[in-house]
C-alpha positions in Angstrom: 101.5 129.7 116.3 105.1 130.1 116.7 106.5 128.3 113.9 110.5 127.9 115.5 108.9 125.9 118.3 108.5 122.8 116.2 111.4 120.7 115.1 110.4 118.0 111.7 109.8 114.8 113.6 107.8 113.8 110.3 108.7 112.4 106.8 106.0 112.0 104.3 105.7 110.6 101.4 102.8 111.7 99.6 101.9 115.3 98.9 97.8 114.9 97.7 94.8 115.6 99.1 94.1 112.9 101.3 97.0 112.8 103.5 96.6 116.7 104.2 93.2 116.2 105.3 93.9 113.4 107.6 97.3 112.8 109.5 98.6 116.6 108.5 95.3 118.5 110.4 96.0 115.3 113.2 99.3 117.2 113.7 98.1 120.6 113.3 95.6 119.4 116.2 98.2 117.8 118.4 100.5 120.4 118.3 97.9 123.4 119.1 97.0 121.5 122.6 100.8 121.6 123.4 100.7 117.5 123.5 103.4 117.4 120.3 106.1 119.7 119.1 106.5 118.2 115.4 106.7 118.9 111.8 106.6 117.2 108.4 108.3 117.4 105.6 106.5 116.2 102.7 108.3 114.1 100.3 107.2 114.4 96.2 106.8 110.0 95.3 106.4 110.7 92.0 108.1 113.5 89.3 105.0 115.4 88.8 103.4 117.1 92.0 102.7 119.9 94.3 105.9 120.2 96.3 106.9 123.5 94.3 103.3 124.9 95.4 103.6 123.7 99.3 107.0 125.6 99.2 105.9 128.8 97.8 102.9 128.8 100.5 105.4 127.6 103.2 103.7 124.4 103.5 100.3 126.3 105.1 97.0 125.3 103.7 93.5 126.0 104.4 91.5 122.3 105.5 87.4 122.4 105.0 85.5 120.3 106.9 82.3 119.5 106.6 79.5 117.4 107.2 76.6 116.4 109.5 77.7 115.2 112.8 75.4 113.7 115.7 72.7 115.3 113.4 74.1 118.9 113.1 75.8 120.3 110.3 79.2 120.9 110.3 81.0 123.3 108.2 84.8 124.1 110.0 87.7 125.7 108.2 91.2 124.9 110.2 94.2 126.6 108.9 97.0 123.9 109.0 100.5 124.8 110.0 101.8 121.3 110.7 103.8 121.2 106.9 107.4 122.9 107.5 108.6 122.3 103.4 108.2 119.6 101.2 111.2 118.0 99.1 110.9 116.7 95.4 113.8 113.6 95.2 113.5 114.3 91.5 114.7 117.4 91.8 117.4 117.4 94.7 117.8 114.4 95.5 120.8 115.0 98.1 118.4 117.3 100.1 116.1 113.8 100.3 118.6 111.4 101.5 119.4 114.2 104.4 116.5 114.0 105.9 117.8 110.8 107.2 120.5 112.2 109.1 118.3 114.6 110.8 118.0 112.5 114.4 114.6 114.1 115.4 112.9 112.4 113.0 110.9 109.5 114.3 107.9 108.8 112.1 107.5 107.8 108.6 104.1 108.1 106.8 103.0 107.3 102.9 100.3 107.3 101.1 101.2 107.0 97.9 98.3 104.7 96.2 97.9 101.1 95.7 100.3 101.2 93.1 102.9 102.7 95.1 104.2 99.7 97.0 105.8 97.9 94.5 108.6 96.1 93.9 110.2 97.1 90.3 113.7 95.3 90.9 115.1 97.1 88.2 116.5 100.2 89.7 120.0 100.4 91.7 121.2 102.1 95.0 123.1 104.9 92.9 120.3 106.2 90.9 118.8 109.3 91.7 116.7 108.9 92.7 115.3 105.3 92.3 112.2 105.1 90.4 109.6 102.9 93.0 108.4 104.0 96.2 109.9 101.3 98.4 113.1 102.1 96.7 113.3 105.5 97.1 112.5 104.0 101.1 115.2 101.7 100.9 117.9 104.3 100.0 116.5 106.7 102.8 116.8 104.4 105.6 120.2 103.2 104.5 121.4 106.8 104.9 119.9 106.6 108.1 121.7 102.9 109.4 124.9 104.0 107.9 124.3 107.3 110.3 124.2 105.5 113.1 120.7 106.9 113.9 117.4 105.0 115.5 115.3 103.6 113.1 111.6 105.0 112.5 107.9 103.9 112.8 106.6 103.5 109.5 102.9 104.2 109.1 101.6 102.9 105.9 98.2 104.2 104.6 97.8 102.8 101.1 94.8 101.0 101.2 96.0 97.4 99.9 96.1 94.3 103.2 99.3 94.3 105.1 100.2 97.6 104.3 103.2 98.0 106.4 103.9 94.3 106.4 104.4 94.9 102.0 106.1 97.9 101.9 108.8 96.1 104.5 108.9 92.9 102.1 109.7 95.0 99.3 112.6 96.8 101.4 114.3 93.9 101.9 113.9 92.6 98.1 116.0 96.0 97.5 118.5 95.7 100.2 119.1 91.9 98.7 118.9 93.3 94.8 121.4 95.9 96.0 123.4 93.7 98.2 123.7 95.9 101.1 124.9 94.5 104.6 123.5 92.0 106.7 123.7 94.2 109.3 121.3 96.9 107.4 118.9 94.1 107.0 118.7 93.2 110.9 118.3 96.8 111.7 115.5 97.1 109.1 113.8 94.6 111.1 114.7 95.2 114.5 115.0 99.0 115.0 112.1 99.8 112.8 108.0 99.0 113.0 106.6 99.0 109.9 102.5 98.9 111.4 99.8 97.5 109.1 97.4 100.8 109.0 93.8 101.5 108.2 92.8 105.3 107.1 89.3 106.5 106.6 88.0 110.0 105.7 86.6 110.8 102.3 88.9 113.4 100.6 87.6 115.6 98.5 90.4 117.7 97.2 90.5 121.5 95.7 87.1 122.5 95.1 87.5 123.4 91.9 83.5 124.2 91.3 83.5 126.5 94.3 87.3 127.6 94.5 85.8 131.4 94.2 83.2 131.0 97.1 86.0 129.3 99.2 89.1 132.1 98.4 86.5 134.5 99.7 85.7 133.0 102.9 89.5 133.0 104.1 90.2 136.2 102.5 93.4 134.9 100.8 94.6 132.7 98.0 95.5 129.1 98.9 96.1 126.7 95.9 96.2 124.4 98.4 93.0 124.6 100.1 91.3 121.2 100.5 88.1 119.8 101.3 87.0 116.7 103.5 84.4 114.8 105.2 83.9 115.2 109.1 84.2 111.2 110.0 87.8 110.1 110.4 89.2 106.9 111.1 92.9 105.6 111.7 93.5 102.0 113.0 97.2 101.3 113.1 98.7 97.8 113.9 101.1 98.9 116.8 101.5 101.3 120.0 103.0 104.2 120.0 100.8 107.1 121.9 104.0 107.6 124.0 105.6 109.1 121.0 102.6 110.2 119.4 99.7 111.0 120.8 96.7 110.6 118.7 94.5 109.3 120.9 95.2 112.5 123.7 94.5 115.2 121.4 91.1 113.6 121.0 92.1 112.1 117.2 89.5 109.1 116.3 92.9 106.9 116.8 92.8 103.1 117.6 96.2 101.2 117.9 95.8 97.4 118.2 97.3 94.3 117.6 95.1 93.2 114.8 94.2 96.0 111.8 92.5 92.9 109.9 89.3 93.2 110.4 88.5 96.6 111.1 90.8 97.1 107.3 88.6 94.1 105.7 84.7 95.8 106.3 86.1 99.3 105.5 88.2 98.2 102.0 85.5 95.8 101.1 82.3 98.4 101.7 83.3 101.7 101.8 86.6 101.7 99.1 84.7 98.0 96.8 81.8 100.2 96.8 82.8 103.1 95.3 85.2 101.3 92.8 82.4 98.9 92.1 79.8 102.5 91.4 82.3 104.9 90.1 83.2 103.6 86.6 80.0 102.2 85.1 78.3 105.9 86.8 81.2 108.0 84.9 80.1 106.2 81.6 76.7 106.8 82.3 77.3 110.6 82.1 77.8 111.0 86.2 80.5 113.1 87.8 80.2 112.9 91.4 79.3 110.5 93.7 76.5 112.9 95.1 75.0 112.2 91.8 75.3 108.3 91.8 73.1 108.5 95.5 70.7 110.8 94.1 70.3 108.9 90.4 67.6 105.6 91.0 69.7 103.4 88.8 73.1 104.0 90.1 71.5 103.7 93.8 69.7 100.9 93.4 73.0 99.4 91.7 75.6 100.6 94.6 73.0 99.3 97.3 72.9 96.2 95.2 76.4 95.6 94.9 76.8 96.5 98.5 73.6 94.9 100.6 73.3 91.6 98.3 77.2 91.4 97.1 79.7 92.4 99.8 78.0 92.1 103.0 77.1 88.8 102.9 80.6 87.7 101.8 82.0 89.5 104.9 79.9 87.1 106.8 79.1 89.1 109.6 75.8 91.0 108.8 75.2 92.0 112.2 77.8 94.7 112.0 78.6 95.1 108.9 74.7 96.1 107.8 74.9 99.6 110.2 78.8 100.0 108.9 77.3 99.9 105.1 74.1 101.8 105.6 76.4 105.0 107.3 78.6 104.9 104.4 75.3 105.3 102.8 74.9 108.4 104.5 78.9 109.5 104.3 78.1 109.2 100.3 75.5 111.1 100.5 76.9 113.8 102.1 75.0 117.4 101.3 78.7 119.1 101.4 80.9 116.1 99.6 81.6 117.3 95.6 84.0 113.8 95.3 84.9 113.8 91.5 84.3 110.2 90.2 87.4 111.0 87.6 89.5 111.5 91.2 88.3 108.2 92.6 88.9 106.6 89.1 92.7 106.7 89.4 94.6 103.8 89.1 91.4 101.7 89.1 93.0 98.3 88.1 95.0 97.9 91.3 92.1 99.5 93.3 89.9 96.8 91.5 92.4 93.8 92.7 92.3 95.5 96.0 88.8 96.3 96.8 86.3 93.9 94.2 87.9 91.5 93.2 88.4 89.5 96.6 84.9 89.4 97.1 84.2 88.2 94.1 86.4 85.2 94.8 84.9 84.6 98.2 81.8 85.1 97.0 82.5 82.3 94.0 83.8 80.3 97.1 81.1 80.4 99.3 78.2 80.4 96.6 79.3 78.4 93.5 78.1 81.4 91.8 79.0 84.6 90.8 78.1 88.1 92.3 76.7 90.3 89.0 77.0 93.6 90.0 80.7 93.2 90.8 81.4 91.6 88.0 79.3 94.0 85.7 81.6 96.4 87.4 84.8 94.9 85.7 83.2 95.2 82.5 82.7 98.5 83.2 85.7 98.6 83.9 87.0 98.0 81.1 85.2 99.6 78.8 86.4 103.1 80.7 89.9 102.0 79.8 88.7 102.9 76.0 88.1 106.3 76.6 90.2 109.0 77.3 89.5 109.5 81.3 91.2 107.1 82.4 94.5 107.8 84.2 96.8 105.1 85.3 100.1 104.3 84.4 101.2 104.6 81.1 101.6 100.9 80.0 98.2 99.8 81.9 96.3 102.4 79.8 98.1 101.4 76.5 97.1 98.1 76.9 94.0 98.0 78.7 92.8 100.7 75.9 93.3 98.1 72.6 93.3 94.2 74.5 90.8 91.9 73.9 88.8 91.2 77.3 89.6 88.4 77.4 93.4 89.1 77.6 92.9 91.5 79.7 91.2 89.3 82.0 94.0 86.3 82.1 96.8 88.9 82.6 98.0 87.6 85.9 100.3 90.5 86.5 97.1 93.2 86.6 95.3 90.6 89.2 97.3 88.7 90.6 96.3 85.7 88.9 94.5 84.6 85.7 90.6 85.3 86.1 89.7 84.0 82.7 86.6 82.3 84.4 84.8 85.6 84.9 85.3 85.8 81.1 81.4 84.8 79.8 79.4 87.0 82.4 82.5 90.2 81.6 82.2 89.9 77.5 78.3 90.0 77.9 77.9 92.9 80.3 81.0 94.4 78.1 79.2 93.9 75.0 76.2 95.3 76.3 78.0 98.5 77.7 79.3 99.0 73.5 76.7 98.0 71.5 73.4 99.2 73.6 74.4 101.9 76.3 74.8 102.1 79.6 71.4 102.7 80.3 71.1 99.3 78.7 73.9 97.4 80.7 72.1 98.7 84.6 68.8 97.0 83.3 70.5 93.7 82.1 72.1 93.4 85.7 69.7 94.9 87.8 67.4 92.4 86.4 65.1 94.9 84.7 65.1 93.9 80.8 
């Protein structure tokens, strides 16, 4: 691969796992059938990351792939060249703010967890750089307006609703905290699309258990090798194959009008079930989700949660029963190590995201309410106690020592007060301390 050819088209925010085994191979793809001729340039959100790694290995990485398609196994390593550098804002945070002048650049991806769109409005224009996400965002695309430059499609991928459609509200709180022009604000809205996206692929990171089996195999040394499902999934909210051809290069791509309810059955099944599993499984002593599939208790408790919990909710069983019984199968996965402790991060706002909705509509539609999900929230909980837990620094310091029920009426960790769950939490919560886990599955699977 000639590595000149390709001019960066791409700005991304995000530098983990995830995003280099999904729209980063994507590009890798698209450029080897000659259908695209861009790079990306990855962008650090956060002070702490792998941007000084992806520069020493010039942004090229080895992507595992593997899995059982149309009832062969699968087991493909692609070596990616789509990364030309990445940029840590922390660091430099001139060299950040250029990459808005640069007038090839087109696109705009992030994935930078539910917790990264979020509006702090305590920050301002001139630091450097800003702390938040959408700030940081802000700053870059007011480089861009004031160089006279087209504005960008914006493809959001953190799995909370309205992706795009949040990560623009919060722009705009900035541009009106910092008081820029009106005129910035009209191009924010008219010269750039920020789509409403859904991503699916299970990531599964560094393999860490079999990094020496894998170095072999490619014969050099990649601290940035990476490890994935086969199944892949992007949905985006807009229509732009002209300038990005997903769908030609054979990419399991579909750009709608509506991301709703294509982003609903996946977040509520595939993402509510794992955070639902995960936490309660990691206190039992699990570690990967392999395990949870293969454990009776945890099984019966994700199919539980899932079949009797979630689906019905949705309202639609007739498709939603086949989409929940193959992530049945995408769990269970013979080649798929995912860590629980990788899945666990940031659990409070994946909880509001994922669980907690059904648990409302479920309370709406029922007059009751769903046990597993809410045993989950105890669970929860009590993994905030211990020392696994990685979140932000004030969500673990609190969640650590709060009563349950404070945790549970803090409005700004849910979105509003959920005191009501309160008798059913402090009973499965209580069960979880005093008696064991073991304990807490037979109180809510029904079987003491």
């Amino acid at each position: 691969m000639a590595e000149m050819e390709y001019k960066e088209r791409i700005i991304q925010f995000g530098e983990g796992g995830f995003l280099r085994s999904f729209v980063d191979v994507f590009i890798h793809k698209m450029n080897e059938q000659g259908l695209y001729d861009g790079k990306v340039v990855v962008v650090q959100p956060i002070a702490k990351g792998l941007i000084p790694v992806i520069n020493e290995q010039h942004g090229v990485y080895h992507q595992f792939l593997r899995g059982i398609d149309d009832g062969k196994v699968v087991d493909e390593c692609i070596e990616v060249h789509s990364i030309s550098r990445g940029v840590d804002p922390h660091v430099d945070y001139t060299e950040f703010l250029k990459l808005a002048e640069k007038p090839d650049m087109q696109i705009i991806i992030s994935n930078t967890t539910e917790a990264g769109i979020e509006y702090l409005g305590t920050e301002e224009l001139t630091d450097a750089p800003p702390k938040s996400f959408p700030a940081k965002l802000t700053a870059l695309l007011y480089t861009r307006f004031r160089a006279g430059l087209p504005g960008f499609v914006i493809l959001s991928c953190e799995l909370i609703d309205n992706n795009g459609k949040e990560l623009l509200a919060c722009v705009l709180k900035y541009a009106e905290l910092w008081k820029l022009p009106k005129e910035f604000i009209d191009w924010v809205k008219s010269e750039n699309d920020f789509c409403n996206t859904l991503v699916d692929r299970i990531c599964t990171g560094y393999p860490r258990d079999d990094a020496e089996t894998f170095a072999k195999r490619i014969g050099v040394e990649d601290r940035l090798m990476n490890t994935a499902e086969i199944f892949h999934l992007w949905v985006i909210e807009g229509h732009h194959e002209d300038i990005f051809p997903l769908q030609k290069a054979g990419i399991n791509v579909i750009w709608t009008d509506d991301v709703k309810p294509y982003k609903k059955r996946k977040v509520r099944i595939l993402n509510g079930g794992h955070t639902s599993m995960v936490l309660g499984a990691r206190l039992y002593g699990l570690t990967t989700v392999r395990e949870c599939l293969d454990d009776p208790t945890v099984s019966r408790f994700l199919k539980k949660a899932m079949f009797e919990e979630i689906i019905p909710t949705l309202g639609h069983e007739q498709d939603d029963i086949p989409f929940g019984n193959a992530v049945l199968e995408r769990f269970a996965n013979p080649f798929v190590k995912h860590q629980l402790l990788s899945i666990a991060l940031n659990s409070v706002s994946k909880f509001k995201a994922r669980v907690l909705p059904t648990i409302l509509e479920y309370r709406e539609q029922r007059g009751s309410l769903p046990q597993c999900l809410v045993w989950s929230l105890a669970a929860l909980i009590a993994f905030y106690r211990i020392d696994e837990a990685n979140d932000g620094e004030e969500i673990m310091a609190y969640m650590k020592t709060a009563p349950v029920r404070d945790i549970l009426a803090k409005r700004e960790y849910w979105g509003q007060d959920i005191s009501f769950l309160a008798k059913d939490v402090v009973r499965y919560y209580d069960i979880m301390e005093n008696e064991g886990m073991a304990a807490a599955y037979k109180a809510v699977l029904g079987e003491s």
